[in-house]
KOLMAR-588536 format. One record per residue: residue number from 1; x, z negated, y negated of N, C-alpha, C, O in turn. Coordinates in nm, 4 decimals, decimal comma. Example, Ala and Ser with C-alpha at 12.3 -4.5 7.8 and 13.67 -1.06 7.14 Angstrom:
1 | 1,3190 | -0,7800 | 0,5690 | 1,2300 | -0,7800 | 0,4500 | 1,3200 | -0,7800 | 0,3300 | 1,4236 | -0,8465 | 0,3319
2 | 1,2850 | -0,7080 | 0,2250 | 1,3670 | -0,7140 | 0,1060 | 1,2900 | -0,7870 | -0,0030 | 1,3409 | -0,8039 | -0,1138
# end
This chain:
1 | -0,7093 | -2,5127 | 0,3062 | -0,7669 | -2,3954 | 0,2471 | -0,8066 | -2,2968 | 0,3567 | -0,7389 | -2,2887 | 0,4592
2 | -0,9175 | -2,2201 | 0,3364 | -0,9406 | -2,1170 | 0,4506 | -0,8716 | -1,9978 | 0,4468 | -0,8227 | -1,9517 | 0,3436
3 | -0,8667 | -1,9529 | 0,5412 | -0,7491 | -1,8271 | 0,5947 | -0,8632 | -1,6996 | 0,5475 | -0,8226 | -1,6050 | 0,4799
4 | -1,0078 | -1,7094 | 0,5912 | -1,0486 | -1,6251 | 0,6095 | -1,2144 | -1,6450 | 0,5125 | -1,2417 | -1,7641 | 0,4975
5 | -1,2834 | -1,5807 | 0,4715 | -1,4330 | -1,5223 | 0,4061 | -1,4544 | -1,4262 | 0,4788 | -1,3899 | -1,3225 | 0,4944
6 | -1,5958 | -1,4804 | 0,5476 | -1,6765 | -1,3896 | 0,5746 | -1,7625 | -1,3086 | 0,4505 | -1,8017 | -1,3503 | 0,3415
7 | -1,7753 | -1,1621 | 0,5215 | -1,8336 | -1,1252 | 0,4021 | -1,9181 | -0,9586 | 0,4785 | -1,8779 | -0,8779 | 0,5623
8 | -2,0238 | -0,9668 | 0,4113 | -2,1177 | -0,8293 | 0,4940 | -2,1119 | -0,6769 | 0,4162 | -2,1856 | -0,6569 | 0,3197
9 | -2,0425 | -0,5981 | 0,4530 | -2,0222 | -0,4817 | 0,3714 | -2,1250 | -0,3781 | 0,4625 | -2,1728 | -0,3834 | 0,5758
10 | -2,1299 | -0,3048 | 0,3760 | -2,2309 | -0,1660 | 0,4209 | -2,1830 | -0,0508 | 0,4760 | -2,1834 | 0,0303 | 0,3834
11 | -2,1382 | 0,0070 | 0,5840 | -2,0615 | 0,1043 | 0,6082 | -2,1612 | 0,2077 | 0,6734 | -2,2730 | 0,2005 | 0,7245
12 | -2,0631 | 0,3139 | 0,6464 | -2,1637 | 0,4516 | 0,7397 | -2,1792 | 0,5078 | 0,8567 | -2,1236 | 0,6174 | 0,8632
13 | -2,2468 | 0,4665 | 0,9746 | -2,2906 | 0,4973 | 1,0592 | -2,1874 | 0,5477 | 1,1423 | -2,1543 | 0,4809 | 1,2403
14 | -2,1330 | 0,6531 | 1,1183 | -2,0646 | 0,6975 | 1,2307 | -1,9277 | 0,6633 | 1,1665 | -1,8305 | 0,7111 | 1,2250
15 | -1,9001 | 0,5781 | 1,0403 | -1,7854 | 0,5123 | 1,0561 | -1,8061 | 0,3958 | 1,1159 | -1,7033 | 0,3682 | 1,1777
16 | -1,8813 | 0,3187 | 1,1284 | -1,8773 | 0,1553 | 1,2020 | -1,8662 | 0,2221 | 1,3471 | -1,7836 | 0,1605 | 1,4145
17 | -1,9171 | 0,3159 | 1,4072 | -1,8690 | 0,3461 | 1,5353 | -1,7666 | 0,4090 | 1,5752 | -1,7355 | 0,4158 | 1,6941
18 | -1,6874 | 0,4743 | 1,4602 | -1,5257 | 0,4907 | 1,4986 | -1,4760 | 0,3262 | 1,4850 | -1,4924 | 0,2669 | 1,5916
19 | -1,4446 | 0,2795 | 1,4248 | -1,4299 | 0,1273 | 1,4336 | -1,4424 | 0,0457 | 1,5329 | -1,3547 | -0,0267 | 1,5798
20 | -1,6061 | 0,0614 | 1,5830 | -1,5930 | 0,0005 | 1,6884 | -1,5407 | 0,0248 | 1,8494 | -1,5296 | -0,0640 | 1,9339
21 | -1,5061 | 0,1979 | 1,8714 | -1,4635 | 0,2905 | 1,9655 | -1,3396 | 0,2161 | 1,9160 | -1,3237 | 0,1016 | 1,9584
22 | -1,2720 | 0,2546 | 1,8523 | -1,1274 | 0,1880 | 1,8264 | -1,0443 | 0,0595 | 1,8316 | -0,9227 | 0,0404 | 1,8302
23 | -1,1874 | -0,0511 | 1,8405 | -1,1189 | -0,1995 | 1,8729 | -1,1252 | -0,1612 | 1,9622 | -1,0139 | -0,1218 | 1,9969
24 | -1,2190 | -0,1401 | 2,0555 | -1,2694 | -0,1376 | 2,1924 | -1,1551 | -0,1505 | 2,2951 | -1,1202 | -0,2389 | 2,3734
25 | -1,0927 | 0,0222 | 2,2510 | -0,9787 | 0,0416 | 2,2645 | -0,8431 | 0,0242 | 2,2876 | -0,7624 | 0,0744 | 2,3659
26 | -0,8367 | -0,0851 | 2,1731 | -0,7574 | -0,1505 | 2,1293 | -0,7109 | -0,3021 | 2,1683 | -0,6168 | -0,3783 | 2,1461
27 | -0,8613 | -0,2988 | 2,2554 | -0,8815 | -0,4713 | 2,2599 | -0,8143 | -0,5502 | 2,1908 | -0,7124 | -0,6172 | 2,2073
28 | -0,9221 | -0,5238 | 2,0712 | -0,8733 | -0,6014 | 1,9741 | -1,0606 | -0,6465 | 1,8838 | -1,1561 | -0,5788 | 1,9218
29 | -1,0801 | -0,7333 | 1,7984 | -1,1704 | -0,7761 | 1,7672 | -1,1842 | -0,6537 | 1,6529 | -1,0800 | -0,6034 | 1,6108
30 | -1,3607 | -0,5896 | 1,5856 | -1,3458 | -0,5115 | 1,4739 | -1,3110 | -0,5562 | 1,3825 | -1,2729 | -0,4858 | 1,2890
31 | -1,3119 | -0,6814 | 1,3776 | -1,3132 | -0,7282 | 1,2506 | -1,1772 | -0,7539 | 1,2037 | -1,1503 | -0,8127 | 1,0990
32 | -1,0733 | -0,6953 | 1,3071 | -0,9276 | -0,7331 | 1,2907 | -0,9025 | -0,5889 | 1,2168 | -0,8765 | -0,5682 | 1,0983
33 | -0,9213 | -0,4796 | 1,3433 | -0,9208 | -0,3347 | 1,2784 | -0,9994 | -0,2703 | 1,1240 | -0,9483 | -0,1717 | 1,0707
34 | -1,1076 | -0,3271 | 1,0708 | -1,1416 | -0,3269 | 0,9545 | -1,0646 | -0,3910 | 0,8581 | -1,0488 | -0,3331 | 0,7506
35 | -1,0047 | -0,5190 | 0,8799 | -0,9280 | -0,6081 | 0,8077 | -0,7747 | -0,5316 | 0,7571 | -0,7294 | -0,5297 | 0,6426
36 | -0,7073 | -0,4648 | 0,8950 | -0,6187 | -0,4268 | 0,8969 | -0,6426 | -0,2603 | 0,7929 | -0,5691 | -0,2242 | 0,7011
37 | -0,7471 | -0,1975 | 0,8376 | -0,7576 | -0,0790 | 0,7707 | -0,7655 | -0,1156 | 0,5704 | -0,7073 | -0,0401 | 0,4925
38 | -0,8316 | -0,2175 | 0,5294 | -0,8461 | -0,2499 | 0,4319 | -0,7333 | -0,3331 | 0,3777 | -0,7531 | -0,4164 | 0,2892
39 | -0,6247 | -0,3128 | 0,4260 | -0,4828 | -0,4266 | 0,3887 | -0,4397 | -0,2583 | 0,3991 | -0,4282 | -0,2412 | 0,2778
40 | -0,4183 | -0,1671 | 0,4391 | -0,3422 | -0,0771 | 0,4752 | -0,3766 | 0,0733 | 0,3332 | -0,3120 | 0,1698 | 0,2925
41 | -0,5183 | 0,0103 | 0,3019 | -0,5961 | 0,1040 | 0,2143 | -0,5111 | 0,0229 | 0,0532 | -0,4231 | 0,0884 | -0,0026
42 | -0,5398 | -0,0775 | 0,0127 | -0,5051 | -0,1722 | -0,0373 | -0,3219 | -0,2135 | -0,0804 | -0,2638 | -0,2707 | -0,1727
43 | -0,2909 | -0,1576 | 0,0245 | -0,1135 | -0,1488 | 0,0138 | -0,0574 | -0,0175 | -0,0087 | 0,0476 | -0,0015 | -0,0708
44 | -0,1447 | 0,1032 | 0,0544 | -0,1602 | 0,2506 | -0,0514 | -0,1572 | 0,2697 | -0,1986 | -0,0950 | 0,3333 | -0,2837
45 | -0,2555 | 0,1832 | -0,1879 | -0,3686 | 0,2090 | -0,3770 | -0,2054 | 0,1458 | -0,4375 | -0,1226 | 0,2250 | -0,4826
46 | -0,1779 | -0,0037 | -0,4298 | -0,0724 | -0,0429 | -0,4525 | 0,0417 | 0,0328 | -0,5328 | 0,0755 | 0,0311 | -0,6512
47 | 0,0891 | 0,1030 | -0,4154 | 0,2358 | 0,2067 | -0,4449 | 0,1919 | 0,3271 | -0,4735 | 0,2698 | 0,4205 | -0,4924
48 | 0,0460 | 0,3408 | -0,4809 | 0,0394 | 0,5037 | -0,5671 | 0,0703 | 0,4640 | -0,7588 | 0,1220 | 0,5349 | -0,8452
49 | 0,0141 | 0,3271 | -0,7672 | 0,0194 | 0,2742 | -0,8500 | 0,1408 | 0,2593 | -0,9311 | 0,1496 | 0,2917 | -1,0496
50 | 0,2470 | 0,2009 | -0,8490 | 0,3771 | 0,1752 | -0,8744 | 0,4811 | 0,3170 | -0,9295 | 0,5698 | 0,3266 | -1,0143
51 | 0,3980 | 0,4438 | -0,8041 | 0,4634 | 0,5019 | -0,8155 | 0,4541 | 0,5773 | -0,9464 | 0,5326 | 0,6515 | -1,0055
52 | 0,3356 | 0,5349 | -0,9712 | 0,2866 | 0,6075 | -1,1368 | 0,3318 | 0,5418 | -1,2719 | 0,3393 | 0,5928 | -1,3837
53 | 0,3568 | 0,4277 | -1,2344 | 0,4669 | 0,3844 | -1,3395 | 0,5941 | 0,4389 | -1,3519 | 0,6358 | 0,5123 | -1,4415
54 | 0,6591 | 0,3912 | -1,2422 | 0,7711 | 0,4717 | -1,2281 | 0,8390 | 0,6676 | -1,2703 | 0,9408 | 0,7367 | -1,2745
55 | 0,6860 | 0,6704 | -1,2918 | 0,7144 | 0,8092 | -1,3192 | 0,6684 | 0,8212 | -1,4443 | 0,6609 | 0,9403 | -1,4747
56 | 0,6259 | 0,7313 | -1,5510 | 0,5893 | 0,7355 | -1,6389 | 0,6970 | 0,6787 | -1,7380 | 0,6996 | 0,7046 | -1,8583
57 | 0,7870 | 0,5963 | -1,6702 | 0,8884 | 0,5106 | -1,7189 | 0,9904 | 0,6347 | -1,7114 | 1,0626 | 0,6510 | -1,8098
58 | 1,0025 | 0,7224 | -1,6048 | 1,1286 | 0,8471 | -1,5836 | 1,0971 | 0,8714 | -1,7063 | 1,1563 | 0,8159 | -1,7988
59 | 0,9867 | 0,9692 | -1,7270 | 0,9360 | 1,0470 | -1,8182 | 0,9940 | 1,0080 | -1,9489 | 1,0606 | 1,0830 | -2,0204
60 | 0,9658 | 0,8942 | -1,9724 | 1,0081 | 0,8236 | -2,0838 | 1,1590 | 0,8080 | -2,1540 | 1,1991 | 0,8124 | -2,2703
61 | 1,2172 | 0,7891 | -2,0340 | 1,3785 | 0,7965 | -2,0561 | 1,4671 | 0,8980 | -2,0178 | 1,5897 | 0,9019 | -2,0083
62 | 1,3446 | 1,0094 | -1,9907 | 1,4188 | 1,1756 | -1,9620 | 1,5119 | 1,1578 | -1,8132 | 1,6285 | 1,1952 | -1,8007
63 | 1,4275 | 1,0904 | -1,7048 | 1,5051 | 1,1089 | -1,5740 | 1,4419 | 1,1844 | -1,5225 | 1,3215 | 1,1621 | -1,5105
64 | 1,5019 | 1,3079 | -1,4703 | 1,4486 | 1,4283 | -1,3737 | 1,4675 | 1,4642 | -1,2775 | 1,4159 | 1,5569 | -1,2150
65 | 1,5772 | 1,3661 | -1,2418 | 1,6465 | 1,3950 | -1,0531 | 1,6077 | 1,2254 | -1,0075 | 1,5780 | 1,1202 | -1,0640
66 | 1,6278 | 1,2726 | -0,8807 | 1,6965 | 1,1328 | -0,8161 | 1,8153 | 1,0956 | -0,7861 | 1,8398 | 0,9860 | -0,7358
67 | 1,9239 | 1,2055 | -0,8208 | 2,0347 | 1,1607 | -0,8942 | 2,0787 | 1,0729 | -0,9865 | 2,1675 | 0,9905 | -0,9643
68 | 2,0030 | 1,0902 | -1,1225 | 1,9690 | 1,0428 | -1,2229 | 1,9291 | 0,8635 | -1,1495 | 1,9947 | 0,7636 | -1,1791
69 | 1,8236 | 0,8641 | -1,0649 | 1,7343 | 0,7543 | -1,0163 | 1,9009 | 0,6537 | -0,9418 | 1,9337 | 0,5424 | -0,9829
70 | 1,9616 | 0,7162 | -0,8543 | 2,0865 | 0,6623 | -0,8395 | 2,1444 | 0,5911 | -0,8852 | 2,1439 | 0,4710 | -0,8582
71 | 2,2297 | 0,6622 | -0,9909 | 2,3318 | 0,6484 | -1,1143 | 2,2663 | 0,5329 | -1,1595 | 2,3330 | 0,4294 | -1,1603
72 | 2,1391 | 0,5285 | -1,2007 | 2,0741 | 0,4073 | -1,3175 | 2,1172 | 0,2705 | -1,2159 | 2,1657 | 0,1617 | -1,2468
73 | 2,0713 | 0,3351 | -1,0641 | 2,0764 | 0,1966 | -0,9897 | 2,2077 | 0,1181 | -0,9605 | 2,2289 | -0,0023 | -0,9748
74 | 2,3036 | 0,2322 | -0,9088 | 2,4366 | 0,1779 | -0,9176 | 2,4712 | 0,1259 | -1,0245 | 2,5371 | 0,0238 | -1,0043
75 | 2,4508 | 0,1595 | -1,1728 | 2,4866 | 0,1124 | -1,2762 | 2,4272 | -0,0384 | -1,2728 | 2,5112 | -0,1273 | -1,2868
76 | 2,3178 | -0,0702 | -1,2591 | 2,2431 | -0,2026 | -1,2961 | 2,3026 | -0,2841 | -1,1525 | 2,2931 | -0,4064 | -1,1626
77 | 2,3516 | -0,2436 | -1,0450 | 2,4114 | -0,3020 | -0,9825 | 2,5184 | -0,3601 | -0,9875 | 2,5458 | -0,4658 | -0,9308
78 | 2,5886 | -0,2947 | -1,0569 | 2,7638 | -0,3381 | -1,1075 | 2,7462 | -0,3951 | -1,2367 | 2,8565 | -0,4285 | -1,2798
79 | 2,6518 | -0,4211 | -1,3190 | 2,6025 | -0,4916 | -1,4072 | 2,6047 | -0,6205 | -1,4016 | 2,6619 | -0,7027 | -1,4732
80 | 2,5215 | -0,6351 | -1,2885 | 2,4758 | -0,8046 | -1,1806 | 2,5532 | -0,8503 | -1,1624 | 2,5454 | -0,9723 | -1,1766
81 | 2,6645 | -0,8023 | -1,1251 | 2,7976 | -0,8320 | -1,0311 | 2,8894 | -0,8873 | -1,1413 | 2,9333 | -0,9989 | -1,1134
82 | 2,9144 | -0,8563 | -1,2149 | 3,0176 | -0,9123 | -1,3573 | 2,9889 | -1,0491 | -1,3807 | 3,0458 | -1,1095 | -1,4716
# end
C-alpha cells in the first residue's frame, strides 16, 4: 500500500514562501513541513472537537469543576478494578 498521495493544493503567495523560508531552514523537504503543519492543524480541529463533547456531556450531567471531573474518574477507576 502507498505511504504517501501526491496531491496539488493552491496556497497564498506569501504563505508558500514562509514554507519554503522555513524548510530551507530547517533542512528539511517542504513538503515534510506542509505535511507536518497539516497533521498538526488536523490534530487541533480533533481535540477542539473532543473537547466540545466533553463539555456538552459535563453540561448534561451538571459537572462544573474539575473536581467533579476527578471524583467521576477515580470512581470509574475503582470500578475496573473489582
Amino acid at each position: 500500500m502507498k505511504r504517501h498521495a501526491v496531491s496539488s493544493i493552491s496556497l497564498p503567495v506569501r504563505l508558500l514562501a514562509e514554507a519554503t523560508e522555513f524548510a530551507r531552514r530547517e533542512k528539511r523537504p517542504r513538503s515534510d513541513v506542509v505535511r507536518e503543519a497539516l497533521a498538526q492543524y488536523l490534530d487541533a480541529k480533533r481535540w477542539k472537537e473532543l473537547q466540545a463533547v466533553g463539555a456538552r456531556a459535563a453540561k448534561r450531567l451538571g459537572i462544573t469543576t474539575m473536581e467533579q471531573v476527578d471524583d467521576l474518574i477515580h470512581e470509574y477507576r475503582r470500578e475496573l478494578r473489582k
